[in-house]
Kinemage of the C-alpha trace (Angstrom):
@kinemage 1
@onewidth
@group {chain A} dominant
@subgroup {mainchain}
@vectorlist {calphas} color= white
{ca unk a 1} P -30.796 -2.187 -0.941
{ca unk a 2} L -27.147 -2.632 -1.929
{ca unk a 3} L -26.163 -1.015 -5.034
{ca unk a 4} L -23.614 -1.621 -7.326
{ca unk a 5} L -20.925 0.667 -6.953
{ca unk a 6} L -19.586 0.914 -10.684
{ca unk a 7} L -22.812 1.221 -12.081
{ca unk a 8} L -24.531 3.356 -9.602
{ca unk a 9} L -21.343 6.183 -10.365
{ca unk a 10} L -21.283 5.258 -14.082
{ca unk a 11} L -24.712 6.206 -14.532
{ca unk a 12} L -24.494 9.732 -13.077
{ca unk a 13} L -23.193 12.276 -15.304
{ca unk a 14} L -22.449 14.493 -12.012
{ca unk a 15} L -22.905 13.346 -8.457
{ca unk a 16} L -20.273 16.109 -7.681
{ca unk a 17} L -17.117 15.318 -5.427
{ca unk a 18} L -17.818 11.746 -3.644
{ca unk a 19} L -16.877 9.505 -0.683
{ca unk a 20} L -16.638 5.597 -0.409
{ca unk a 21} L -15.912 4.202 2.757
{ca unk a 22} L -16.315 0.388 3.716
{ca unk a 23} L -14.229 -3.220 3.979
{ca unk a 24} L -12.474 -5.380 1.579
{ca unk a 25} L -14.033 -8.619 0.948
{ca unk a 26} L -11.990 -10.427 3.224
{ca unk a 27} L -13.108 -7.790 5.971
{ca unk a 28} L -9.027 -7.313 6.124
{ca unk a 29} L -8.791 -4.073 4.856
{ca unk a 30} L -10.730 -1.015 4.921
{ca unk a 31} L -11.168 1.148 1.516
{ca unk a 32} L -11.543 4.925 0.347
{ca unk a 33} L -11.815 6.127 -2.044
{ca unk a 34} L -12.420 10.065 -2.812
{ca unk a 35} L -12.489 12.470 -5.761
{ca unk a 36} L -13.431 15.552 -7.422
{ca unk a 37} L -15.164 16.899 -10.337
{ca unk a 38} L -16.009 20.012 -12.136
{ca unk a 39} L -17.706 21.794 -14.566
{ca unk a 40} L -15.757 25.068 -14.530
{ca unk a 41} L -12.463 25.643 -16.038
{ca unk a 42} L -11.447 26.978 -12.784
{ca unk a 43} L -12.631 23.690 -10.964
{ca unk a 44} L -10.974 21.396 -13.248
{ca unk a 45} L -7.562 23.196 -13.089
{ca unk a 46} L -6.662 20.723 -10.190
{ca unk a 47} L -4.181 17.643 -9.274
{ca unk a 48} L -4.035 15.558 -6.206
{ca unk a 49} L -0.634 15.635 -4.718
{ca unk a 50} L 1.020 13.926 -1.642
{ca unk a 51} L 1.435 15.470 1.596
{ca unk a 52} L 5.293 15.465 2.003
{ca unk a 53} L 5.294 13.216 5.404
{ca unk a 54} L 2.689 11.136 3.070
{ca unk a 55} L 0.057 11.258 5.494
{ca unk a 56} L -2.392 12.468 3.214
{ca unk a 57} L -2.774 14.740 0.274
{ca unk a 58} L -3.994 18.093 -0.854
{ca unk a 59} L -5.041 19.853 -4.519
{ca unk a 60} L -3.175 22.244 -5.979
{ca unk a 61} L -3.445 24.079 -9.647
{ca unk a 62} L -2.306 21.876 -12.534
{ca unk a 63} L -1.523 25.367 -14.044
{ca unk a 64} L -1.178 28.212 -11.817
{ca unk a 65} L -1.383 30.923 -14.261
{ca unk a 66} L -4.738 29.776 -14.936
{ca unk a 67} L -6.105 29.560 -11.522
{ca unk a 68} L -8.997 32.347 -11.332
{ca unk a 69} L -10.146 31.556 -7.394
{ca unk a 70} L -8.436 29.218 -4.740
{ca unk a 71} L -11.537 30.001 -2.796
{ca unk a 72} L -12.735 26.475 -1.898
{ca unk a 73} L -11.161 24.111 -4.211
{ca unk a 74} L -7.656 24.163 -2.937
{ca unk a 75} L -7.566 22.343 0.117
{ca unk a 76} L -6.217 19.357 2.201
{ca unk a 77} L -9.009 16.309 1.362
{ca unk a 78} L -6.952 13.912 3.514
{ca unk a 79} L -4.966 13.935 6.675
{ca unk a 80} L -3.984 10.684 8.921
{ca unk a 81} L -3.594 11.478 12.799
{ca unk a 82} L -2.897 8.312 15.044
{ca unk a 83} L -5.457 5.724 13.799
{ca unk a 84} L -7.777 7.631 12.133
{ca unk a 85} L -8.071 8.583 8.350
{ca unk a 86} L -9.960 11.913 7.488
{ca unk a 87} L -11.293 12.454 4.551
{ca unk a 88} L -13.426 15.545 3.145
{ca unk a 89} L -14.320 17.945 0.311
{ca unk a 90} L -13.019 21.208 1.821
{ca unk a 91} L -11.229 23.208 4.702
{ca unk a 92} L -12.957 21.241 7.522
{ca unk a 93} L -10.262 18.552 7.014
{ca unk a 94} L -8.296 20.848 9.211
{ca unk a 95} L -11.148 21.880 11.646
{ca unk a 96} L -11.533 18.144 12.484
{ca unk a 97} L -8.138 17.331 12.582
{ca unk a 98} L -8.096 20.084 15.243
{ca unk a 99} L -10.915 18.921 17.305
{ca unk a 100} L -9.426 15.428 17.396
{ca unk a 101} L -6.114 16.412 17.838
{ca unk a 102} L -7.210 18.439 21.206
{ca unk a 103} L -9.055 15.899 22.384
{ca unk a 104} L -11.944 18.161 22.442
{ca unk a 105} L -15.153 16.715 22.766
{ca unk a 106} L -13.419 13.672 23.390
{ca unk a 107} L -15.298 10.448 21.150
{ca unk a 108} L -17.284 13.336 19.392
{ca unk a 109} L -14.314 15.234 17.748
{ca unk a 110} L -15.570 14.977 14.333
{ca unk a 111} L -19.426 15.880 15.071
{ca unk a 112} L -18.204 18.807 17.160
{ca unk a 113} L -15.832 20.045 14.847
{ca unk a 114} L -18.554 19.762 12.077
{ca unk a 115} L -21.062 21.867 14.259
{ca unk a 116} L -18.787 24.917 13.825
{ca unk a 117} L -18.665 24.735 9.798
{ca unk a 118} L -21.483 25.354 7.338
{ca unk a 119} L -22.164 24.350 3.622
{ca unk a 120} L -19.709 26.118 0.872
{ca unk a 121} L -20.967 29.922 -0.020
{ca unk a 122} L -21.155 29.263 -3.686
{ca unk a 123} L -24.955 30.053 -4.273
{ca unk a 124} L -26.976 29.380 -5.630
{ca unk a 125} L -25.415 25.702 -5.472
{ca unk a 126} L -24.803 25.941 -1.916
{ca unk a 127} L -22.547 22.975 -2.463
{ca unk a 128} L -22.898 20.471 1.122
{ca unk a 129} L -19.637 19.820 2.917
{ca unk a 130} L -19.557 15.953 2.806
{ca unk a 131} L -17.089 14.400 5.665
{ca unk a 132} L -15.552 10.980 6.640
{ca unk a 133} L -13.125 9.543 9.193
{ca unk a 134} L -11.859 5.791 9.664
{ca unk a 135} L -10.912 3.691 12.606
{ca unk a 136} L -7.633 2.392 11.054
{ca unk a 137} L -7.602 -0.615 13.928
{ca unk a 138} L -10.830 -1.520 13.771
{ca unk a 139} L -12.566 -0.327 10.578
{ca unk a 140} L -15.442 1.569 11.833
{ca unk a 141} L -16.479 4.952 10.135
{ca unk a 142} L -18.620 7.892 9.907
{ca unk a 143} L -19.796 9.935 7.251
{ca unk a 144} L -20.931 13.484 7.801
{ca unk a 145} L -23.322 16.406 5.376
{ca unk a 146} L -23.486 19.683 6.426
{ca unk a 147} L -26.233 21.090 3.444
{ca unk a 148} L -28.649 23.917 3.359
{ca unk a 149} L -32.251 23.179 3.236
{ca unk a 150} L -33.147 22.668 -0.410
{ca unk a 151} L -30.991 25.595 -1.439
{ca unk a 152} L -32.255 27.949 1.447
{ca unk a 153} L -29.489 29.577 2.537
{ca unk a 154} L -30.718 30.744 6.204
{ca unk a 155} L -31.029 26.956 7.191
{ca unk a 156} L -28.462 24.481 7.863
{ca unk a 157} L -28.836 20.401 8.081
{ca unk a 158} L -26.502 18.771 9.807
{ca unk a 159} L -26.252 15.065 9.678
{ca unk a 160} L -24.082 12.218 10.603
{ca unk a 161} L -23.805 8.573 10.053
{ca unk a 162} L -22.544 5.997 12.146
{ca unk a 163} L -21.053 2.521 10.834
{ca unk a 164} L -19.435 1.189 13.833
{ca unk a 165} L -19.443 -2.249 12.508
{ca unk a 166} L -18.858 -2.078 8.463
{ca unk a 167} L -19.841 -5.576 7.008
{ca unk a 168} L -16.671 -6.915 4.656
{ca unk a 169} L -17.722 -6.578 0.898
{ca unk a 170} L -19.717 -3.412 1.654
{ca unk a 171} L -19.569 0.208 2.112
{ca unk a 172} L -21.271 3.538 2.168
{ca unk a 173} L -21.243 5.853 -0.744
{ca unk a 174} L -21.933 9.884 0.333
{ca unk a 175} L -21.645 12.625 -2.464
{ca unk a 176} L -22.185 16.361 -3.057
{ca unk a 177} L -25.019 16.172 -5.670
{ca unk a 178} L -27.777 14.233 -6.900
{ca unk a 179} L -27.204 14.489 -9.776
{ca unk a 180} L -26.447 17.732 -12.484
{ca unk a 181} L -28.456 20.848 -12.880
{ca unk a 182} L -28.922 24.291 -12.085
{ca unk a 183} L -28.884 25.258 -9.486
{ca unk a 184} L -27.540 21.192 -8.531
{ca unk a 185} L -29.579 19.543 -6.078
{ca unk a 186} L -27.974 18.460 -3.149
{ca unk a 187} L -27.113 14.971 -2.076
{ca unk a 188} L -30.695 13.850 -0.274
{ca unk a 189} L -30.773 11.038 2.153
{ca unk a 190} L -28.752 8.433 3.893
{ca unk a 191} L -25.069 7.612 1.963
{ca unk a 192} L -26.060 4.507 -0.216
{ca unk a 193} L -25.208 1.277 0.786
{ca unk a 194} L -22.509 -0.284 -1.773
{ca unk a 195} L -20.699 -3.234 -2.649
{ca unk a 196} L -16.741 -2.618 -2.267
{ca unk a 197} L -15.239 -5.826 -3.875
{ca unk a 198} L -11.679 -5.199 -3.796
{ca unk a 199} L -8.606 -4.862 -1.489
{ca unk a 200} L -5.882 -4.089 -3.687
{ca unk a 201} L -5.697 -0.078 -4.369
{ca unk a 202} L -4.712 0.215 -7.896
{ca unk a 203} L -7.484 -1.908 -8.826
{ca unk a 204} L -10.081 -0.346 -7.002
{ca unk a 205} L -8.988 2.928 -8.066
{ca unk a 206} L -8.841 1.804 -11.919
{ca unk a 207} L -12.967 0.736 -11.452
{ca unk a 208} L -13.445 3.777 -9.800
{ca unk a 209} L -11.963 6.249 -12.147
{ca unk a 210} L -14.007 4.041 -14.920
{ca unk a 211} L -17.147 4.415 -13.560
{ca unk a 212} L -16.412 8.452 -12.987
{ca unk a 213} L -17.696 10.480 -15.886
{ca unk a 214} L -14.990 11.042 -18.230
{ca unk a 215} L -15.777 14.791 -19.335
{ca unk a 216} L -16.438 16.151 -15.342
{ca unk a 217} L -13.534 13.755 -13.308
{ca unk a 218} L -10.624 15.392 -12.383
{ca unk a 219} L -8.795 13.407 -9.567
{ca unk a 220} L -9.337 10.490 -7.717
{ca unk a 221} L -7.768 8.938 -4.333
{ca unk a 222} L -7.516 5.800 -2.958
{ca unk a 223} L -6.525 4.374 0.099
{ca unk a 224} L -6.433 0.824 1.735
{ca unk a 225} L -5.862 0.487 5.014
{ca unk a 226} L -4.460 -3.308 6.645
{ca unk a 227} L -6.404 -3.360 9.930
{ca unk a 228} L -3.679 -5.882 11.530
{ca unk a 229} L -1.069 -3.223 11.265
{ca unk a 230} L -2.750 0.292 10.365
{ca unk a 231} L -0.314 0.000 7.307
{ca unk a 232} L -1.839 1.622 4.230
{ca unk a 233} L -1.284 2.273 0.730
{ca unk a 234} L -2.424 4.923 -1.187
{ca unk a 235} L -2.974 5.892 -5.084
{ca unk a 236} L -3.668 9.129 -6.687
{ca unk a 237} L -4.954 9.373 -10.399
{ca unk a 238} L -5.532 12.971 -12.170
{ca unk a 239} L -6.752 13.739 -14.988
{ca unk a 240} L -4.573 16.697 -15.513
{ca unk a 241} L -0.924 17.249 -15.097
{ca unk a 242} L 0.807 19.869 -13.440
{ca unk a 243} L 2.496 22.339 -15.298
């Protein structure tokens, strides 16, 4: 069943860091969005800034004289290579911009690349490496989870999603958590199916960062992508500023 977007977020006091792929209403366009949270003083010492070719973007301490750990929050989310958008929560932004780059595996670039990584080593969270890329010409997706079993750490789940043929007004929601608590459970099932009513970036990204939870957001990202060209746009919102 398709779920509201805005509400579904709005409603969750913690889903974690999350990823919304899918199509514009007019089919036109496709849309992601991306951000983070965090609970930690550590976590929310973070900005989104812009690559400098402005292919993509990566975090980096809104005040470095309080960053305690770079260890797994500082990191390029998203990184554009021919026509294809990727989009993650950690490191493996680079691992499957490697694979695809190479040509390894060639049509199974981002699965393969996935297959060498395994869920963050922050236990007893265990937090799941959650992973997108976009066909920039045609729209199609995937979403990836790489997640321990329920919090055991000697088993790894890896599972992909394939939308080869997104329907315009919808998309697919995928995010770290359930929901809060300790430890947090991880995200269970397939990504939820969503409505994505808008085309324009600035005003998705204004719902979006509405709907987040105003004590845990940190930064948010949006990009729209014009199918006709592979033109896109892109909009960054942080909580914090850089100092």
């Amino acid at each position: 069943m398709k779920k509201n977007l805005y509400k579904h977020l709005s409603a969750n006091t913690y889903p974690g860091r999350g990823i919304v792929l899918g199509l514009a209403p007019d089919g036109a366009a496709a849309m992601i969005g991306y951000w983070i949270m965090g609970r930690s003083a550590n976590s929310r010492n973070r900005v989104f800034e812009a690559l400098e070719d402005g292919s993509g973007i990566r975090t980096v301490a809104a005040d470095e004289s309080k960053m305690e750990d770079p260890h797994l929050i500082i990191y390029n989310p998203v990184r554009t290579l021919r026509d294809t958008t990727i989009v993650t929560n950690g490191d493996q932004t680079d691992t499957i911009y490697t694979y695809i780059a190479n040509n390894l595996f060639p049509g199974y670039g981002f699965e393969a690349a996935l297959a060498t990584r395994l869920f963050e080593d922050d236990a007893p969270n265990f937090t799941p490496r959650i992973s997108g890329v976009v066909d920039m010409r045609r729209g199609g997706y995937k979403l990836s989870i790489v997640k321990s079993c329920e919090g055991n750490s000697a088993s790894v789940q890896r599972q992909t999603f394939d939308y080869p043929e997104p329907v315009a007004g919808e998309g697919h929601l995928l995010t770290t958590y359930q929901k809060d608590g300790a430890p947090i459970p991880s995200f269970a099932g397939e990504p939820q199916r969503v409505t994505v009513d808008e085309a324009d970036p600035a005003a998705f990204a204004d719902k979006l960062w509405a709907a987040l939870n105003a004590d845990n957001k940190v930064s948010l990202f949006v990009r729209a992508i014009r199918l006709a060209s592979g033109e896109y746009e892109d909009v960054i919102v942080n909580k914090y500023h850089r100092v």
